[in-house]
N, C-alpha and C positions, 0 to 999 in steps of 0.2 A: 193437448190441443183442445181448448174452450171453444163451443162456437158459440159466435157474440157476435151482433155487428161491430162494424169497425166506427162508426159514426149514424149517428142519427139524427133529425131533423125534431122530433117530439119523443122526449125520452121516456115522458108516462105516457102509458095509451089506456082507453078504457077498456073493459072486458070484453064486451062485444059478445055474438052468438055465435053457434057453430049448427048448423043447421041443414040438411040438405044432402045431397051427394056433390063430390067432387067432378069438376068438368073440365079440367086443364089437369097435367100431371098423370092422364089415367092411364096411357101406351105405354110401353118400351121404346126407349127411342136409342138409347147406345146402346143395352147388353142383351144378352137372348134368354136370360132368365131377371127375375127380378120378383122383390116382396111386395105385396100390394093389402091397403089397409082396406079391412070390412067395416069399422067401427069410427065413432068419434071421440075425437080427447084432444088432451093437449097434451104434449111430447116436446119432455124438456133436453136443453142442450147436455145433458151428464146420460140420457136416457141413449142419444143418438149416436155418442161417443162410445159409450159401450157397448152398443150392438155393433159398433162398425167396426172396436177392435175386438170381437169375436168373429167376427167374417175373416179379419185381416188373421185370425190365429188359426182360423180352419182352413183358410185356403194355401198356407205353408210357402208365399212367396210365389203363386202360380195366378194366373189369370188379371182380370182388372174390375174393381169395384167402383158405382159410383153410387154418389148419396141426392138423393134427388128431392131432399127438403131441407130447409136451413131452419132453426130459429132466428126470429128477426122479431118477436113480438114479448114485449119488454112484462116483467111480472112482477110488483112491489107489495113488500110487507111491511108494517107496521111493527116495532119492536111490539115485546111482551110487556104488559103492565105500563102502557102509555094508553092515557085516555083519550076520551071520543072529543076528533075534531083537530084541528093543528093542521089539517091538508093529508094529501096522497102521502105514504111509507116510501121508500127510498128502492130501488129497483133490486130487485134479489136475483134474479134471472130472465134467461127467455128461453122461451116456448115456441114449439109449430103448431097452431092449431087445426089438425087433419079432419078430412072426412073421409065418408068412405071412398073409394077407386083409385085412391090415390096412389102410383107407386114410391117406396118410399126408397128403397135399395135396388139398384141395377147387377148383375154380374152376366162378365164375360171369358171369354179363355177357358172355361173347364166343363169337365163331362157334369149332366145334368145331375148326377148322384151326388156328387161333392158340392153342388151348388146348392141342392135341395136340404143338403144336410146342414150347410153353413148357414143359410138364410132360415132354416130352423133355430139354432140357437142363437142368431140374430134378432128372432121374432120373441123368443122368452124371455128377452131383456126387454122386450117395448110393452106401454102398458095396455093396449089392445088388440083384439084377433086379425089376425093376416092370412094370408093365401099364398101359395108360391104360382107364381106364370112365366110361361114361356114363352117365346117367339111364335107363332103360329107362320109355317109356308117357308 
């Protein structure tokens, strides 16, 4: 399971900055624990894939996960030993590019020790520092 979009409107996009703290995405809104990002980066689709089948391997068929960032922002390279100029390289992948508060992973259904632990080795597959939170009330 790649995540890719499924269509796009502009398939190269520019780099663009990452900047700031995050201000949408920062709650819990489906699960009562969930991973939330301190850091800034870009977090590719192979990156999100594997944290999320490590959640799916630690929690053994119990509870329910959601993933609350997609990649949607397209990343081109230029082959090796082609020279300067010819236009933009050819789209390699994509990326989320996060800030911090973001949450990135939701879980629900299971006692906080089995979530804190899975969202742990969910978090050492991502390339930035995270927190684990709970529901507050």
């Amino acid at each position: 399971m790649v995540l890719e979009p499924k269509k796009m409107k502009h398939p190269k996009w520019q780099k663009g900055r990452s900047k700031g703290i995050e201000n949408r995405g920062t709650e819990l809104c489906f699960g009562s624990f969930g991973l939330k990002s301190l850091g800034t980066r870009w977090i590719s689709s192979a990156q999100i894939e594997a944290a999320r089948k490590v959640v799916i391997k630690a929690l053994k068929k119990k509870g329910k996960l959601w993933i609350r960032i997609f990649p949607h922002k397209p990343i081109t390279f230029k082959g090796t030993e082609v020279s300067m100029g010819g236009g933009k390289g050819s789209v390699a992948g994509y990326v989320f590019p996060i800030k911090p508060g973001r949450i990135i992973f939701e879980l629900d259904g299971v006692k906080e020790e089995l979530a804190r632990e899975s969202l742990k080795k969910a978090a050492d597959k991502l390339p930035i520092k995270t927190k684990f939170v709970k529901r507050s009330g």
